[in-house]
C-alpha positions in Angstrom: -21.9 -1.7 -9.9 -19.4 -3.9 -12.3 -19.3 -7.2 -11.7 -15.9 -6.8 -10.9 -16.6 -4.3 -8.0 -19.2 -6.8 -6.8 -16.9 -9.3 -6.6 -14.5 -7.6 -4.9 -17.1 -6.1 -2.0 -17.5 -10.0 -1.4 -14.0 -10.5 -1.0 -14.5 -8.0 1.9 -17.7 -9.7 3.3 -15.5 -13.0 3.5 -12.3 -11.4 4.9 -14.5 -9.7 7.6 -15.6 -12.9 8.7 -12.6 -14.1 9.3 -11.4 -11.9 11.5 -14.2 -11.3 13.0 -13.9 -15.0 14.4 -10.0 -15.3 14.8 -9.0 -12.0 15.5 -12.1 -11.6 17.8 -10.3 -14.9 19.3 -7.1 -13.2 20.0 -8.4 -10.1 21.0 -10.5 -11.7 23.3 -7.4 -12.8 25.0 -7.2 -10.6 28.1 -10.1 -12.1 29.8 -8.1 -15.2 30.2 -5.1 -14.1 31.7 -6.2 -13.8 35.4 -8.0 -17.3 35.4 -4.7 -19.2 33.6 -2.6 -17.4 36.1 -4.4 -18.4 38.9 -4.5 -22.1 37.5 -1.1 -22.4 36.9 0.3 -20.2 39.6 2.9 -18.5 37.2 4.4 -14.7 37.5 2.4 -12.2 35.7 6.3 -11.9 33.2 6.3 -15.5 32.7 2.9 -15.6 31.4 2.7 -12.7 29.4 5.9 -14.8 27.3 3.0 -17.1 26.7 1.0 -14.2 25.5 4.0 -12.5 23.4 5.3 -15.6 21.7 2.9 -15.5 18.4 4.4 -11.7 17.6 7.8 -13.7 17.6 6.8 -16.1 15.5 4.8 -14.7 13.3 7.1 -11.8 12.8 9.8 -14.4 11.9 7.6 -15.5 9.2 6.1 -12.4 8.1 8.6 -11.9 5.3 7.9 -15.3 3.9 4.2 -15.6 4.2 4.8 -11.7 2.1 6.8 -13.2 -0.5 4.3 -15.9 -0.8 1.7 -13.9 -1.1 3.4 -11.8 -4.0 3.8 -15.2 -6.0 1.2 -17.7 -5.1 -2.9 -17.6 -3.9 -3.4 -15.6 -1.2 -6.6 -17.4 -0.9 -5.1 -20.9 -0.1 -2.9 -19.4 2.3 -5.7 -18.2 4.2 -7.5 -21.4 4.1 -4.5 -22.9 5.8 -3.7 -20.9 8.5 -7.4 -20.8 9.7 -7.7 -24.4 9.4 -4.2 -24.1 11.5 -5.9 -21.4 14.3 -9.0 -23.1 14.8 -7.4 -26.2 15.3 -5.2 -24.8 17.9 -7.7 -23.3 20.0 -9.3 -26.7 20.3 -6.0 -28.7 21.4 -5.3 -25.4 23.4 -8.3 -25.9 25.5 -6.7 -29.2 26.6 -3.2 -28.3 27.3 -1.4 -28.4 30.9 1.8 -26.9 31.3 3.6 -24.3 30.4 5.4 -25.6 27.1 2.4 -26.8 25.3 0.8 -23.2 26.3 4.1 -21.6 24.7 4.3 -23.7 21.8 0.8 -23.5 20.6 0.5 -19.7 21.0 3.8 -19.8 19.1 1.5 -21.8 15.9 -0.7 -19.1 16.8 2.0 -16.3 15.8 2.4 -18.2 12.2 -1.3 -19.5 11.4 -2.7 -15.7 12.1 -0.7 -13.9 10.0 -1.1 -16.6 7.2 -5.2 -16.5 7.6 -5.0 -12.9 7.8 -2.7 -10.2 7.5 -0.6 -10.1 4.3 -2.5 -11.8 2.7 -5.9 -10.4 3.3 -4.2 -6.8 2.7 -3.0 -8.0 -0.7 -6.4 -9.2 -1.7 -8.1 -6.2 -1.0 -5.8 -3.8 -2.4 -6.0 -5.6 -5.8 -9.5 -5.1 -6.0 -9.9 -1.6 -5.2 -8.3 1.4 -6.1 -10.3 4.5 -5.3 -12.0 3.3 -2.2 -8.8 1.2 -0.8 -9.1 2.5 2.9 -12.8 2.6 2.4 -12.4 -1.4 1.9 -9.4 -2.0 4.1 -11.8 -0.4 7.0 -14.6 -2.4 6.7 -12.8 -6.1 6.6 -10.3 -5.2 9.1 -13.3 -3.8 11.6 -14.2 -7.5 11.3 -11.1 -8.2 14.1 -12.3 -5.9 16.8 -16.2 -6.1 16.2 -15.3 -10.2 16.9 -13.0 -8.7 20.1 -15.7 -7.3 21.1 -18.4 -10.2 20.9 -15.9 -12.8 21.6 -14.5 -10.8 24.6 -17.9 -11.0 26.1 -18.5 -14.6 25.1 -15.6 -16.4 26.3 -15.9 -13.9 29.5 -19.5 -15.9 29.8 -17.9 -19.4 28.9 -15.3 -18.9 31.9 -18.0 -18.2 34.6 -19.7 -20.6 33.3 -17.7 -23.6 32.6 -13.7 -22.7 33.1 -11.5 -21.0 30.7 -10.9 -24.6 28.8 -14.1 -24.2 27.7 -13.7 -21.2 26.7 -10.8 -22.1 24.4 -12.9 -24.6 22.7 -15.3 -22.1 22.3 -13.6 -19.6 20.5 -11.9 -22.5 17.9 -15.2 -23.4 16.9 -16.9 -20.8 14.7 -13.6 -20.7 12.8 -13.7 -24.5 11.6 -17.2 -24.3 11.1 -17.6 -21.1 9.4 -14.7 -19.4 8.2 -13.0 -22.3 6.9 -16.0 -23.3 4.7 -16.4 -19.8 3.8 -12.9 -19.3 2.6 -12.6 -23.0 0.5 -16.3 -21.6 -1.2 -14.4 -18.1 -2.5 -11.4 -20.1 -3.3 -13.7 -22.1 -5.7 -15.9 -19.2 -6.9 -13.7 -16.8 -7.4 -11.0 -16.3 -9.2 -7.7 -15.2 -8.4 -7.1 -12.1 -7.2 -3.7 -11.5 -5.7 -2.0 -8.5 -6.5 0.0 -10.6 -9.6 -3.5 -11.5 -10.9 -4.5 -7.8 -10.9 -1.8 -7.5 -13.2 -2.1 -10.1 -15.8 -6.1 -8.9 -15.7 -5.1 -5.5 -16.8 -2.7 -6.5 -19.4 -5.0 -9.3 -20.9 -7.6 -6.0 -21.0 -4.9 -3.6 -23.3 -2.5 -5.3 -25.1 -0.6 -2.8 -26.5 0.4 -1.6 -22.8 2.4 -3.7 -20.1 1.6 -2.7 -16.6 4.0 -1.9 -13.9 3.3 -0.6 -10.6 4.9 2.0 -9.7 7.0 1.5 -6.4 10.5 0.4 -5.1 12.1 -2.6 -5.1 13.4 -4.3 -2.5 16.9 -3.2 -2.5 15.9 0.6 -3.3 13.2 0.3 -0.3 16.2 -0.5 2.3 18.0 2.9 1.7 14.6 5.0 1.6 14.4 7.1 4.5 10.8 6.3 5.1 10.9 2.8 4.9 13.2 3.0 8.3 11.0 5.8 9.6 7.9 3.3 8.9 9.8 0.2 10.5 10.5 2.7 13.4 6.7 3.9 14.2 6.0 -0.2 13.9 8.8 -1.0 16.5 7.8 1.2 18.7 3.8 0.8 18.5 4.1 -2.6 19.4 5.9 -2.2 22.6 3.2 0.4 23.5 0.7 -2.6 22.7 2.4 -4.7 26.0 -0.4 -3.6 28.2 -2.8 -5.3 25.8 -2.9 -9.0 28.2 -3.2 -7.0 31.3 -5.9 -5.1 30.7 -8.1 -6.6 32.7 -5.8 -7.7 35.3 -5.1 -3.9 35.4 -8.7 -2.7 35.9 -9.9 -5.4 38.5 -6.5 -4.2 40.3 -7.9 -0.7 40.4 -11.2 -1.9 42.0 -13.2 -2.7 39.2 -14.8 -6.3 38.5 -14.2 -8.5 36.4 -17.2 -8.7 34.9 -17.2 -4.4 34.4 -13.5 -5.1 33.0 -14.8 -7.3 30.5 -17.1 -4.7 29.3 -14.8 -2.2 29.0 -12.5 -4.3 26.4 -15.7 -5.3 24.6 -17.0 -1.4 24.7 -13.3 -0.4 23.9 -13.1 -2.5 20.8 -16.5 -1.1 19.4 -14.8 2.1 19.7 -11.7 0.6 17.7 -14.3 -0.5 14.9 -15.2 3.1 14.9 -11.7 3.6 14.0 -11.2 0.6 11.4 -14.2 2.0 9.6 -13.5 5.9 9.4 -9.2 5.6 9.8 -9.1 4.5 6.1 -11.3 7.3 4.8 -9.4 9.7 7.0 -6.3 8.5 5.3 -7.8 8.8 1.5 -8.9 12.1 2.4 -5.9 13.4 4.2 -3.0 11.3 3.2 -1.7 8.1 5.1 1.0 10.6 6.8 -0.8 13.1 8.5 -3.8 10.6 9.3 -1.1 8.2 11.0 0.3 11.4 12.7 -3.1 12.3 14.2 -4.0 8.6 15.1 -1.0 8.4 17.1 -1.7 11.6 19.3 -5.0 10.4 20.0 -3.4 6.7 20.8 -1.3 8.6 23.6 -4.0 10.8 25.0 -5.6 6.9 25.2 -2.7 6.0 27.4 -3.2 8.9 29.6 -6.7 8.1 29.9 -5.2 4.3 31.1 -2.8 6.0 33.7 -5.7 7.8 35.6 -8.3 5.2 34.6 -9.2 5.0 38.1 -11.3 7.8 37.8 -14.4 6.9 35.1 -14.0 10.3 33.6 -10.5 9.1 32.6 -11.2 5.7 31.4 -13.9 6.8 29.1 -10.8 8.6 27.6 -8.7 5.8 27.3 -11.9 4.2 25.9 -12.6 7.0 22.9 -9.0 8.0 22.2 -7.1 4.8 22.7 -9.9 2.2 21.2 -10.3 4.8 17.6 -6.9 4.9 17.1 -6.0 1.5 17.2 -8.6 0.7 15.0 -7.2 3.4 13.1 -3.7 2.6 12.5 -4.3 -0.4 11.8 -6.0 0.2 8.5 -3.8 2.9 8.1 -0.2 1.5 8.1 -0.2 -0.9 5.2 -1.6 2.7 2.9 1.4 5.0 4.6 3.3 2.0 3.2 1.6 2.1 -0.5 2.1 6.2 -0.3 5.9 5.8 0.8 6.7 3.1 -0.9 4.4 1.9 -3.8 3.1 -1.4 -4.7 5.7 -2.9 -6.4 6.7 -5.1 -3.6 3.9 -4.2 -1.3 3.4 -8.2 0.1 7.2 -8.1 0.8 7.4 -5.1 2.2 4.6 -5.3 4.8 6.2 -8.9 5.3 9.4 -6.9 6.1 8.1 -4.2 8.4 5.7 -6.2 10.5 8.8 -8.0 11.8 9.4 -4.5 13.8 6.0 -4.4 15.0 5.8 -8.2 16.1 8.7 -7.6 17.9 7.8 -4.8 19.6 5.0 -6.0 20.6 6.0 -9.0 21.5 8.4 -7.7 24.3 6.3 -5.4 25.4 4.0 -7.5 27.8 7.2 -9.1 28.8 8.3 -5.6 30.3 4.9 -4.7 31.3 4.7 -7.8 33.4 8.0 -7.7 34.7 7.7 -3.9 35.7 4.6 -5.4 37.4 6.4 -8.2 39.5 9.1 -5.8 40.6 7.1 -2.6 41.4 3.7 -4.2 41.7 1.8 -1.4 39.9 1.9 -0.7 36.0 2.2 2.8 36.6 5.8 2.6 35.1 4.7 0.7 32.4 1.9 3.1 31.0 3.9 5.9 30.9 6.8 4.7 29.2 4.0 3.5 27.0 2.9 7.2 26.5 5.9 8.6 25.8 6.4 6.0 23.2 3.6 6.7 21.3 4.9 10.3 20.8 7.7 9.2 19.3 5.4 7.4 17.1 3.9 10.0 15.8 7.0 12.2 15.1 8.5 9.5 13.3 5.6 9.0 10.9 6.0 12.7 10.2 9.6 12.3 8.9 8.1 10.2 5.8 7.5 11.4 2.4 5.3 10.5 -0.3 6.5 8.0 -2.8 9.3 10.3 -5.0 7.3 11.9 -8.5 10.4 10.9 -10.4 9.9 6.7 -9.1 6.2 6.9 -10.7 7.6 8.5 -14.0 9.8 6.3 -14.3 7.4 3.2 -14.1 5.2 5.1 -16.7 7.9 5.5 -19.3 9.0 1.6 -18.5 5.1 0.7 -19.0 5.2 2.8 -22.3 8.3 0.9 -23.5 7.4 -2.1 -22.9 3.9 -1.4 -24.9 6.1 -0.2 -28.4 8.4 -3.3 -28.0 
């Protein structure tokens, strides 16, 4: 192993952390939503706008936190949005009332995507080329292996002590841990963005300039698959909505709440499964027909959720629905990189999260409005379903990145190198 490759497996171990701690936060966040509703007395829709508000604002600043990350340290943008998250989860813990709840989840939406998301992408997809997915699935597991512990945990912390407590508990590992571990690999390290990969390799051959190969901005807009992309996102995160009433969903059915807890921990070792192996699955396959794939499975999930009051059932929602959300998730920033190159890559993801945010930010407004009117989620689910089909047919529609794009960056490469 080079020393570069070593370096760039730590760059994994540290992003893992990270989410382990503050996407295991967030993912954790189902467990809450009975005891805060029964606290505060709100409607199950006016709630779940507490819930939703981060997708807004972090899709709003998705395309700037991307073309940060194209020009400046990912690094220190990561050390400032988890300085930013653990923070919040602290003050969280003390808030009463319904606009300090909406606001801070709102910082939440902003400080997330800066400690994680684009930026963490970006870092790993500069250090590795042949084993990208391979990489991509092992930091990103880091967010639903945390899910899983941290479900559990704060699940504990509210029986224990109230769900305040458990706020302050899940704040707490990221100050004192992640934090300190990303300021260390901002000091030992250096940079590694995808700008840096760049000025390594021409600093190694002088003769030739490197270009990636990929769209610009401008070109990317027309593409067919960057709508097609932006359209799979859209509608994926509106099949997310029933993600904050999970729980509320199975203790409806008749199950406990301690049992419900169990099933989002157990369902997010299954999407771990699917962070690990979904990246592989796409370097073997392609991104396109691995997305395509994941996205059946993530609606034979949902069916498993409609009849999940029968165990059978919910064991399907379980396997299916928990692999391929850990799945896509590794595997929408490569269909992006197949589609559309890495040219722009930060931007781009910047770009087409904003559909996925906010999708998936109205979604547990409808799912909890459906609820208030109907009082069942039955509606909900299967509209959810029927999305995820069109999910997957949409992600069909994309092509590869065009053979005559990459030539052309080749020749402009070769150029560059006689000049």
């Amino acid at each position: 192993m080079t020393d570069r490759e070593r370096e760039g497996w730590i760059v994994v171990g540290a992003i893992f952390v990270t989410m382990f701690f503050i996407w295991g936060a967030i993912n954790s966040g189902s467990v809450f939503f009975v005891p805060v509703l029964k606290y505060f007395g709100w409607s199950r829709a006016k709630l779940s706008i507490v819930f939703s508000i981060g997708w807004v604002t972090g899709g709003a600043a998705a395309p700037v936190i991307g073309w940060l990350a194209d020009r400046v340290s990912a690094r220190q943008l990561m050390i400032a949005g988890a300085a930013a998250t653990g923070v919040g989860w602290c003050v969280l813990s003390r808030a009463d009332g319904f606009p300090a709840f909406l606001a801070l989840n709102g910082i939440f939406g902003v400080s997330v995507g800066l400690a994680t998301g684009i930026p963490s992408t970006l870092m790993i997809t500069s250090w590795f080329h042949q084993r990208r997915g391979l990489a991509l699935g092992i930091a990103f597991s880091g967010s639903t292996l945390g899910g899983a512990a941290m479900t559990m945990v704060s699940s504990y912390a509210i029986a224990f002590r109230g769900w305040r407590f458990g706020y302050a508990l899940l704040g707490t590992p990221i100050l004192l841990l992640s934090v300190p571990l990303l300021i260390w690999l901002a000091r030992g390290n250096p940079e590694s963005t995808i700008a840096a990969g760049k000025r390594s390799a021409m600093a190694s051959n002088s003769t030739v300039a490197v270009e990636l190969p990929g769209l610009e901005i401008r070109k990317a807009l027309v593409n067919r698959s960057f709508w097609l992309i932006s359209l799979a996102l859209l509608l994926g995160g509106l099949s997310v909505g029933m993600a904050p009433h999970y729980v509320a969903y199975l203790i409806g059915l008749g199950y406990s709440a301690a049992f419900a807890a169990g099933v989002v921990s157990l369902y997010l070792i299954v999407t771990t499964a699917g962070t690990l192996l979904g990246g592989p699955l796409a370097d073997r396959l392609g991104a396109r027909s691995a997305m395509f794939v994941s996205y059946l499975l993530a609606a034979l999930g949902m069916l498993g959720m409609l009849l999940a009051r029968f165990i059978p059932a919910l064991g399907l929602n379980i396997v299916a629905g928990g692999f391929a959300g850990g799945a896509l998730s590794v595997q929408m920033p490569l269909i992006t990189i197949e589609s559309l190159g890495l040219k722009r890559l930060g931007s781009l993801l910047g770009i087409t999260s904003v559909f996925f945010t906010l999708g998936a930010a109205t979604g547990p407004i409808i799912a909890g409005r459906i609820f208030d009117v109907t009082t069942s989620y039955t509606i909900a689910i299967s509209t959810f379903l029927v999305i995820l089909l069109m999910c997957s047919a949409a992600i069909l529609g994309c092509q590869p990145l065009a053979p005559a794009e990459k030539k052309t960056s080749e020749l402009r490469s070769v150029a560059v190198g006689e000049e």
